[in-house]
C-alpha positions as CSV (number, residue, x, y, z in Angstrom):
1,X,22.5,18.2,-20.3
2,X,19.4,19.5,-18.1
3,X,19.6,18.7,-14.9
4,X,15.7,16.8,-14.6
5,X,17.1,15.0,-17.5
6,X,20.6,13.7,-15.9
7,X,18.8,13.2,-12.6
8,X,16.0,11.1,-15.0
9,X,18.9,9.1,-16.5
10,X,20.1,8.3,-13.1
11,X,16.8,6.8,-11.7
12,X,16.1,4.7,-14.3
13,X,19.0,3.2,-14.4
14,X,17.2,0.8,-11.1
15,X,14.7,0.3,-13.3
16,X,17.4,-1.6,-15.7
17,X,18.9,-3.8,-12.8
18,X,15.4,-4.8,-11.9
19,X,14.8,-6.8,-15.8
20,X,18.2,-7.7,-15.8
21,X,18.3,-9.9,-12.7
22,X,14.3,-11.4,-13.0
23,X,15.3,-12.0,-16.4
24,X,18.8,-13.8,-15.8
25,X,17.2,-16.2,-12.9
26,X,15.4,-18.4,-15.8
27,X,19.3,-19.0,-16.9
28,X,20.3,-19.8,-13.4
29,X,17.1,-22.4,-12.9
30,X,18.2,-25.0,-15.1
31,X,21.8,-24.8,-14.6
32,X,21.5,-25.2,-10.9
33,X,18.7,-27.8,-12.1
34,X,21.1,-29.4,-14.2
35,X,24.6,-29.1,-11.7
36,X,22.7,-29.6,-8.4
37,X,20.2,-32.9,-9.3
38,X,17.3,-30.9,-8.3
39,X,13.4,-31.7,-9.7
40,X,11.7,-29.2,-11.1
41,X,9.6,-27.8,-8.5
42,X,13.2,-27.5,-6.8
43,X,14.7,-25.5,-9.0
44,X,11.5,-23.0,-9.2
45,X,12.8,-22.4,-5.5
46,X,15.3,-19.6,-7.5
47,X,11.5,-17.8,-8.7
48,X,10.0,-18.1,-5.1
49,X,12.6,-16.8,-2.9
50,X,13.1,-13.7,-5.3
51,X,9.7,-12.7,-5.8
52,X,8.4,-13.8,-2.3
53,X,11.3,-10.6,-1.5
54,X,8.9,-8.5,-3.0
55,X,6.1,-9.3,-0.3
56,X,8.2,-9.4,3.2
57,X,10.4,-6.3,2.1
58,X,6.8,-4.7,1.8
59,X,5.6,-5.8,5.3
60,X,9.0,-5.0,6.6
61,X,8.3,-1.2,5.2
62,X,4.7,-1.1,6.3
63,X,5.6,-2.3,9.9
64,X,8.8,-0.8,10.6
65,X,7.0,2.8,8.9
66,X,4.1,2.2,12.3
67,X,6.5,1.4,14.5
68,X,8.1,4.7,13.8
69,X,4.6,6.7,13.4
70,X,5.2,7.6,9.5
71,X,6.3,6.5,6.2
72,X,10.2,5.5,6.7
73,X,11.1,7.2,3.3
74,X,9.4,10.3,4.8
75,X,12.2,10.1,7.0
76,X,15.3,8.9,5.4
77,X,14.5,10.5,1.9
78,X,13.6,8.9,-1.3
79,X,17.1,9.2,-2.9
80,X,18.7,7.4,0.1
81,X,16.2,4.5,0.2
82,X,16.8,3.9,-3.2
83,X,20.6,4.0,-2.2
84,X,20.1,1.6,0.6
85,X,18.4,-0.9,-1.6
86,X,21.3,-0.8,-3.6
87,X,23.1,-1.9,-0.9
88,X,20.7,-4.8,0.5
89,X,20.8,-5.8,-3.0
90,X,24.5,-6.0,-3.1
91,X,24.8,-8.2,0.1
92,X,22.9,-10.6,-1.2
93,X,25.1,-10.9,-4.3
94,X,27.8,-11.6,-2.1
95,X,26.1,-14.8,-1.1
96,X,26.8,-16.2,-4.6
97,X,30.7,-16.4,-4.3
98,X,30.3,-18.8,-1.3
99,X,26.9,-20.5,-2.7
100,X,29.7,-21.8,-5.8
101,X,32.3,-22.8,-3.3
102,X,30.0,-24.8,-1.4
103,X,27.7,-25.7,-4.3
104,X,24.8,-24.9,-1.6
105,X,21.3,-24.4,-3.1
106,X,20.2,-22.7,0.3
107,X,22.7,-20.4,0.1
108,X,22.0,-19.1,-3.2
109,X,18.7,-18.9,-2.9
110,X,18.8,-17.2,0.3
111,X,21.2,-14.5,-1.8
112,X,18.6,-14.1,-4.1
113,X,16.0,-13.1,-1.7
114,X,18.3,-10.8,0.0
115,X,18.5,-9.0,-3.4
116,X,14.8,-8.9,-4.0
117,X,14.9,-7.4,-0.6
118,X,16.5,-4.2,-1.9
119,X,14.9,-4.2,-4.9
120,X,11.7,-3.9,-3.1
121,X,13.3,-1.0,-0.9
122,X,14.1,0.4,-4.7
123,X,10.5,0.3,-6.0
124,X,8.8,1.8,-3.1
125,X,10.9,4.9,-3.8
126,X,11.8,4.8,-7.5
127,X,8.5,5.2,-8.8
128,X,6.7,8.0,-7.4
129,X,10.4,9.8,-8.0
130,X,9.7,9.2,-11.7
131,X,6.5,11.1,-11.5
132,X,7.6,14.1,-10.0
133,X,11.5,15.0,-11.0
134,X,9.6,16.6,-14.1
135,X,6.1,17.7,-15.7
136,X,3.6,15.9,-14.1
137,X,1.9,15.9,-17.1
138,X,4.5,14.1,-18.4
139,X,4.7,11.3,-15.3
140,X,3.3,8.3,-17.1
141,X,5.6,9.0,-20.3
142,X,8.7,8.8,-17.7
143,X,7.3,5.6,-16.4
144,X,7.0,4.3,-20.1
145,X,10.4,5.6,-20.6
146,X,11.7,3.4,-17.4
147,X,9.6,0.2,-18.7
148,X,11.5,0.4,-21.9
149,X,14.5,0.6,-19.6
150,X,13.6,-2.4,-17.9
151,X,12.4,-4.3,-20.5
152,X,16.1,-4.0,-22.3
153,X,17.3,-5.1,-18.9
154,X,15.0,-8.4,-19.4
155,X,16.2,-8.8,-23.2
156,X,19.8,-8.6,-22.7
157,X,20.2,-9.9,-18.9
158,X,19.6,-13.8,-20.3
159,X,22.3,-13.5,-22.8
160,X,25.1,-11.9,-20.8
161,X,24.4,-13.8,-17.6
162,X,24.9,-17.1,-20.3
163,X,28.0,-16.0,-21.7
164,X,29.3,-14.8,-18.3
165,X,28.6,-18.5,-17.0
166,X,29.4,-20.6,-20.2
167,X,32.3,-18.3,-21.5
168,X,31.0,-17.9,-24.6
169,X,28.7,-15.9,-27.2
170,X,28.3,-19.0,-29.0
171,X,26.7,-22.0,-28.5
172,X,27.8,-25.7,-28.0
173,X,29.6,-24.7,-24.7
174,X,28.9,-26.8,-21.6
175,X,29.1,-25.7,-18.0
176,X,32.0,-27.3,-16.6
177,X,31.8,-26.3,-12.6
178,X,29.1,-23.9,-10.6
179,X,31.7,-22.2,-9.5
180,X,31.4,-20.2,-13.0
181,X,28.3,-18.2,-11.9
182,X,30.5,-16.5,-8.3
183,X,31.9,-14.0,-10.7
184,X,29.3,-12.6,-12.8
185,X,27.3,-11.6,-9.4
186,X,30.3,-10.5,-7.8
187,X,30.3,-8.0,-10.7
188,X,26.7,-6.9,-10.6
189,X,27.0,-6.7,-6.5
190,X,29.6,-4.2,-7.7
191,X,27.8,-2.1,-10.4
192,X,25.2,-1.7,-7.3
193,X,27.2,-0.4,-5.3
194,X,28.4,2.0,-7.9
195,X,24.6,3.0,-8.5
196,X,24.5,3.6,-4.6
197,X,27.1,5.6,-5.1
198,X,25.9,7.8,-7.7
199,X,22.4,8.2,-6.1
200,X,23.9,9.4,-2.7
201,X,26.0,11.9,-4.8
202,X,23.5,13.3,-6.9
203,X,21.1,15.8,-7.2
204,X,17.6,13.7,-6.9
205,X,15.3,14.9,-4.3
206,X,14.6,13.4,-0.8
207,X,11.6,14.7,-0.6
208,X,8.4,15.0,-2.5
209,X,4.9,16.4,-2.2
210,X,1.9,14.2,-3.2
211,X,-1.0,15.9,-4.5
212,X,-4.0,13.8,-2.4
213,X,-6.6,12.2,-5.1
214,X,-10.3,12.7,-4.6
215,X,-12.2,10.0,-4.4
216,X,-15.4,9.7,-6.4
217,X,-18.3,10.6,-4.7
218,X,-20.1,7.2,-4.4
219,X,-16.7,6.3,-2.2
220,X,-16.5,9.0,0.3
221,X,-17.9,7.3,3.2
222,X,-15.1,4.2,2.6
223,X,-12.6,4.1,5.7
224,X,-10.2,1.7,4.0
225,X,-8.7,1.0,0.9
226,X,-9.5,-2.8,1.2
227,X,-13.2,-1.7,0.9
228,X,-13.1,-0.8,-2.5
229,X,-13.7,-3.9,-4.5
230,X,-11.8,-3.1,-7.3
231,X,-8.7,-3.2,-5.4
232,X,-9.1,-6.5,-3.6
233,X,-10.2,-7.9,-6.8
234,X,-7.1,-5.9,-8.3
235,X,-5.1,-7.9,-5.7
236,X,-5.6,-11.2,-6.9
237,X,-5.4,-10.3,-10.6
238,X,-1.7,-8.8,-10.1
239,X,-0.4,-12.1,-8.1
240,X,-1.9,-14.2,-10.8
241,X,-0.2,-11.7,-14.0
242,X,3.1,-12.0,-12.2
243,X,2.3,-15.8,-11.8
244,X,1.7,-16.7,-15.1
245,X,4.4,-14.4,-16.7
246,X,7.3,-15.5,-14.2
247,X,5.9,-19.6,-14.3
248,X,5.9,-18.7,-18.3
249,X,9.5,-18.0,-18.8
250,X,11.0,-20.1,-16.1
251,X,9.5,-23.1,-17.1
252,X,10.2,-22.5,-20.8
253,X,14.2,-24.0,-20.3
254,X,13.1,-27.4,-19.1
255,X,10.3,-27.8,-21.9
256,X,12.6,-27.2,-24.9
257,X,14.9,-29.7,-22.9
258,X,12.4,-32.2,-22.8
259,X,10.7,-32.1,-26.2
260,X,13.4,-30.4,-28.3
261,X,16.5,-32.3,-26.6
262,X,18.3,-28.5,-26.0
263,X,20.6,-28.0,-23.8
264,X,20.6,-25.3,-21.0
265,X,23.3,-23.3,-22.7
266,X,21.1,-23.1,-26.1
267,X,18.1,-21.7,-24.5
268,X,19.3,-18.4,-23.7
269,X,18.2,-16.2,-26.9
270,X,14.4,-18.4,-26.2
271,X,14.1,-17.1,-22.9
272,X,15.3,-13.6,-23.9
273,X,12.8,-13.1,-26.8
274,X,10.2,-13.6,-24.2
275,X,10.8,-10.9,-21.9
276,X,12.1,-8.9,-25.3
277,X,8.2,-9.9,-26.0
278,X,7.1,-7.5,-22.9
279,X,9.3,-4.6,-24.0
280,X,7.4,-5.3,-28.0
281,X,4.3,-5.3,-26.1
282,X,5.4,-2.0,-24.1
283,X,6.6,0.3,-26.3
284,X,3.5,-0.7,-28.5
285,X,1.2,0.5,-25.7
286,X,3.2,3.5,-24.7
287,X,2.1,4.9,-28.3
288,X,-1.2,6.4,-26.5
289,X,0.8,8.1,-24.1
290,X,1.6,10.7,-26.3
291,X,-0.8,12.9,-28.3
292,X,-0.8,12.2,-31.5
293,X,-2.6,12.4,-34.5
294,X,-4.4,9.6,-35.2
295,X,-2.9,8.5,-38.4
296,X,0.7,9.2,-36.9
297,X,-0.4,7.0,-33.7
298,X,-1.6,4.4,-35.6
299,X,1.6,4.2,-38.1
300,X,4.0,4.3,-35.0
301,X,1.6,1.7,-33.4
302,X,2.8,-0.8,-36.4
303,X,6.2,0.8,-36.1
304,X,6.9,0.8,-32.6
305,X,7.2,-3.2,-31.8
306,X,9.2,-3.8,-34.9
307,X,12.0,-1.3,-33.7
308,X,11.6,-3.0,-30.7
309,X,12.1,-6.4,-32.2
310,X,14.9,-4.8,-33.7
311,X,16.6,-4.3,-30.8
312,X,16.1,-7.9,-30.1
313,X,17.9,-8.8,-33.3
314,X,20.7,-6.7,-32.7
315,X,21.7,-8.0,-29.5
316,X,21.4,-11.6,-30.6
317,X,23.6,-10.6,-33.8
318,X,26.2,-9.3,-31.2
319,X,25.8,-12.5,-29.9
320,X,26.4,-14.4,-32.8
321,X,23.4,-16.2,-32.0
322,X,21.4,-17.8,-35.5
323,X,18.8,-15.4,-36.1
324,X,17.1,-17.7,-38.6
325,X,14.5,-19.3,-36.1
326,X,13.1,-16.0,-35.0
327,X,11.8,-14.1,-38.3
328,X,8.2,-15.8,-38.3
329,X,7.7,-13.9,-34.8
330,X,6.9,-11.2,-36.8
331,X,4.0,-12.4,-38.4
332,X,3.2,-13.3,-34.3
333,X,3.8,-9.1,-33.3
334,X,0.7,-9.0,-35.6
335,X,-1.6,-10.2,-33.8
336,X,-0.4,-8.1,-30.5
337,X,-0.7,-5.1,-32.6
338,X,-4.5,-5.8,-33.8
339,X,-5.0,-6.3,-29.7
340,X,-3.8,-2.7,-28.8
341,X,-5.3,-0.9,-31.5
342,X,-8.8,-2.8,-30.4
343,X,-8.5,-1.9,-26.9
344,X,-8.3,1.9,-27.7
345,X,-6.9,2.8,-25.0
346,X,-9.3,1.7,-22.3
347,X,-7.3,-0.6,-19.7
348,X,-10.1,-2.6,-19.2
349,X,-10.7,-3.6,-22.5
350,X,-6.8,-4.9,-22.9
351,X,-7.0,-6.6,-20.0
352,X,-9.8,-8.9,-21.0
353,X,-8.4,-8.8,-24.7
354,X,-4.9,-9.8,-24.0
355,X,-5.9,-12.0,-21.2
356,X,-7.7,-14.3,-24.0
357,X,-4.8,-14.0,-26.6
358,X,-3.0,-15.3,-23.6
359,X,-4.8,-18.4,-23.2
360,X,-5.3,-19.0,-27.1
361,X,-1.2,-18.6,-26.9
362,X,-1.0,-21.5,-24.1
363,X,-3.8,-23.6,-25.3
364,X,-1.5,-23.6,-28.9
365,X,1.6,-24.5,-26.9
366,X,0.0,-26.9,-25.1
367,X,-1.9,-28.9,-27.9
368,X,1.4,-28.3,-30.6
369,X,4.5,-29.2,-30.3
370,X,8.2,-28.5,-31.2
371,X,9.3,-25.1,-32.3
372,X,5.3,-24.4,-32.8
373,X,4.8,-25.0,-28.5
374,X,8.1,-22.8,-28.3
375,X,6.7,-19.5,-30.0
376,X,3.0,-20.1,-28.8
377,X,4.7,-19.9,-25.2
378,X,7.5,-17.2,-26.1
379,X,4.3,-15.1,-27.4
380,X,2.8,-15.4,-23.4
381,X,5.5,-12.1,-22.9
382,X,3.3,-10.4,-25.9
383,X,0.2,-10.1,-23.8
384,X,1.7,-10.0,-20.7
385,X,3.3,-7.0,-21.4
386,X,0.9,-3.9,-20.5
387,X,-1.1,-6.2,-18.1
388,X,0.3,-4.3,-15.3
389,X,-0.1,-0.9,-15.9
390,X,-3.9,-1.6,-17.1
391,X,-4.5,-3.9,-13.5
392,X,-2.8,-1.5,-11.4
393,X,-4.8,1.4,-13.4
394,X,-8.1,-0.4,-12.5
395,X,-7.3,-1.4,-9.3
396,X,-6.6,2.0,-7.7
397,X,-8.8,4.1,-9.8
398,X,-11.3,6.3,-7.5
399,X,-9.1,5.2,-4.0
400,X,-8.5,9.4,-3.7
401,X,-6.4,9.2,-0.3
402,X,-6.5,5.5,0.2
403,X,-4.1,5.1,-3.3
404,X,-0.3,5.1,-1.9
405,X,-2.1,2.4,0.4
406,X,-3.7,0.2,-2.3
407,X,-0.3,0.7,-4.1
408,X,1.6,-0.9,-1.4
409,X,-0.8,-3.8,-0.8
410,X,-0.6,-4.3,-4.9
411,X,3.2,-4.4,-4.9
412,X,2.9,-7.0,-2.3
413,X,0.9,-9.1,-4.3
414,X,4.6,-10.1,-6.3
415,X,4.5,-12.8,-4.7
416,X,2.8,-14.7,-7.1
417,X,5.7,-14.9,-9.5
418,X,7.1,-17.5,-6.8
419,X,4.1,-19.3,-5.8
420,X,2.6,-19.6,-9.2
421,X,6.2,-21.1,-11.1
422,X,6.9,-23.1,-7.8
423,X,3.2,-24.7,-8.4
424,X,3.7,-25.2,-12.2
425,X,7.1,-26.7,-11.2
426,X,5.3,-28.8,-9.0
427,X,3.0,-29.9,-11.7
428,X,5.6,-30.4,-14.2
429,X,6.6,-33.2,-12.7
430,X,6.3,-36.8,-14.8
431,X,4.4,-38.3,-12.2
432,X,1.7,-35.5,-12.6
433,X,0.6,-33.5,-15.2
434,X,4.6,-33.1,-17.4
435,X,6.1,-30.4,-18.0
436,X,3.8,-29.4,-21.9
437,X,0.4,-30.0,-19.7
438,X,1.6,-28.0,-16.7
439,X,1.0,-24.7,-18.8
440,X,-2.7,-25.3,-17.9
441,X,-2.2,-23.3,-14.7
442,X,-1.4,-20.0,-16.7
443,X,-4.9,-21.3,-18.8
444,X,-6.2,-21.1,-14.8
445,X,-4.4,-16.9,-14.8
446,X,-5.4,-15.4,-17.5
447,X,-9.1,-17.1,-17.0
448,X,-9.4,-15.0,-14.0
449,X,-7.5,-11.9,-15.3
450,X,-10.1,-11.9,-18.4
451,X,-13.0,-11.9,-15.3
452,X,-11.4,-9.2,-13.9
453,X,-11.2,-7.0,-17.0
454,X,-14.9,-7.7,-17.4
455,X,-15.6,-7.5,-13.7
456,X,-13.5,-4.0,-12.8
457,X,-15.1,-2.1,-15.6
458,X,-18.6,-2.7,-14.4
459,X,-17.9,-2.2,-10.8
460,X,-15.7,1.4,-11.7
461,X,-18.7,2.4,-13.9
462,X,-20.8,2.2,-10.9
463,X,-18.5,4.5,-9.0
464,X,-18.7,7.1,-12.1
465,X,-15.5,6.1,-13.7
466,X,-16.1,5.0,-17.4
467,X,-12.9,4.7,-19.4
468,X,-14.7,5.1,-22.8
469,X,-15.5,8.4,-21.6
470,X,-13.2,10.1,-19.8
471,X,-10.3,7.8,-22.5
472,X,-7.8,7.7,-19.2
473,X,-5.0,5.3,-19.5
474,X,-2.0,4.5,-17.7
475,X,0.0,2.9,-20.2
């Protein structure tokens, strides 16, 4: 094995932990929910303190990198940040074991946070490493590569996380004591400090070299990357995306508990398809990454999210989960895959088109009921999925030097998967809008997310950036 390859194997591997532990927190919501008596706005606590992580690890890193006159991973190397993240991460799993004992709320959340802590450390690092370990040229297919990676992380995380807590693949189990989730983080505070291990051993570079961006020329004279409009606006829009997909899922447990009458230990494959609905949505989009013919592109564009859904399928299989209830989601994949190929690879076109599939999807889920509601919401994760890479395209795009900076004011915008689910939570309650009705607030996301699809391509076009003519595309 190639040494960039090995050395690509062991950096995505953080890319892995990072879907497996967002993912598995919408199986810890209603079973502390459930064990603890908490309301629903309570339990949306578990969303908030992890992605509110995101934010203060990223002021931590811009303040403490002033206070020492230079970026801190300039100093301690890009391999050993990623190593101490590890770490961070794996103190806060050791919060869990006395968070059972004690059956403290506080506690656990407060091991939570320390987790996103590290894994904020982890991103700051991780993804300009996956850039340059190889062909540049090649950057963006690495990143797709370590999006696939994290998007398995999402799809299986759910279901081992429930049968680590329940004790079983099956269903019909019920949670006996809190004490059952000490062990499975003890474990995965373990396998980090393993991966800490690895990455201080091996062969991935400290240091790397970052080719400065020019700026377009009508953006020269801009002395701050907060005076770009594009990127402010950008700002909001990724709060709002991490909102709306984080409230999406989380929620999801207590509606089918509510209208279906399922218990928390049923849910588990639910709440899986819908982050296995990003990595469908992901590998569909990382088709244009490559270049292809166009009939080839288009074939593996139909091809792409079924293998994908495959993998899905599998796992639940292994599971022995009944895979009855999920074959009409093909027929759903469709309508993702007419999206993509009408976007043509311009990120603000996808934006604006999946942001309106997005609210079709909720206004269904909201106005149906039963299984329908279910899949309309599961089918959120579909458009969700490259809404990312096409904001965080648009909102840096012509920055020249002020791009690391926007990047690290966007990554603090994470924060919105905590505020926006702890709001719906909020919402949810019986005494306001219910739990069906509290879906409106993602309605409220992808409303503005459409605007800025429309907004940022007019206001890049202005600049001398035109996607339709230069056919860029970070996804």
């Amino acid at each position: 094995m190639q040494k960039s390859t090995s050395n690509l194997i062991i950096l995505i591997s953080v890319f892995f932990f990072w879907g497996f532990v967002a993912a598995s927190n919408d199986i810890l919501i209603p079973v502390f929910k459930e064990k603890l008596n908490l309301e629903q706005w309570q339990s949306q606590m578990i969303s908030f303190a992890f992605y509110v992580a995101y934010t203060i690890g990223s002021l931590i890193y811009v303040l403490l990198s002033k206070a020492n006159g230079g970026d801190i991973l300039n100093k301690i190397g890009y391999k050993n940040g990623i190593a101490l993240g590890l770490v961070i991460s794996a103190c806060g799993t050791l919060l869990f074991y006395p968070a059972a004992q004690l059956t403290s709320f506080p506690l656990m959340i407060s091991g939570l946070f320390i987790v996103g802590l590290g894994f904020s450390l982890q991103q700051t690092a991780a993804n300009p490493l996956v850039i340059t370990i190889g062909d540049s040229k090649k950057g963006a297919q690495r990143l797709s590569l370590a999006g696939g990676v994290n998007n398995f992380g999402t799809t299986i995380g759910p279901l081992l996380v429930s049968y680590a807590i329940f004790g079983s693949l099956g269903e019909g189990v019920k949670l006996e004591s809190i004490e059952a989730v000490k062990i499975p983080y003890l474990i995965l505070g373990a396998a980090f400090i393993l991966a800490a291990i690895i990455f201080k051993m091996s062969s991935l570079p400290n240091k790397i070299e970052h080719a400065e961006e020019i700026a377009s020329t009508a953006n020269t004279e801009r002395k701050s990357a907060l005076k770009y409009p594009q990127l402010v606006l950008g700002m909001i829009a990724i709060f709002l995306y991490v909102g709306v997909e984080v409230s999406t899922a989380s929620n999801l447990p207590e509606f089918m508990k509510q209208h279906l009458n399922l218990g928390t230990n049923h849910v588990a494959p639910y709440v899986s398809l819908f982050w296995a609905s990003l990595m469908i949505g992901r590998w569909t989009g990382s088709v244009g990454a490559f270049n292809l013919k166009a009939g080839a592109q288009k074939i593996l564009q139909f091809f792409m999210p079924y293998l994908a859904f495959g993998v899905f399928l599998l796992v639940n299989k292994i599971a022995n989960h009944d895979l009855t209830p999920f074959y009409l989601y093909v027929f759903v994949i469709v309508a993702m895959v007419i999206g993509d190929m009408l976007s043509k690879g311009n990120p603000a076109r996808q934006l604006l088109l999946f942001s309106v599939m997005g609210i079709l999807a909720l206004l269904i889920g909201i106005f149906a009921d039963g299984m329908v509601s279910v899949y309309a919401f599961i089918s959120v994760g579909l458009f969700c999925s490259t809404l990312w890479p096409c904001i965080f395209t648009l909102a840096i795009a012509g920055l020249g030097k002020f791009t690391n900076q926007g990047s690290s004011f966007l990554i603090m915008m994470i924060m919105g998967g905590g505020f926006i689910s702890l709001l719906q939570g909020w919402l949810a309650g019986n005494n306001l809008l219910g739990i069906q009705f509290s879906y409106f607030v993602g309605v409220c996301c992808f409303a503005y997310l459409a605007f800025y699809g429309w907004k940022a391509a007019a206001i890049l076009k202005s600049q001398g950036i035109d996607y339709d003519s230069t056919n860029e595309t970070n996804h």
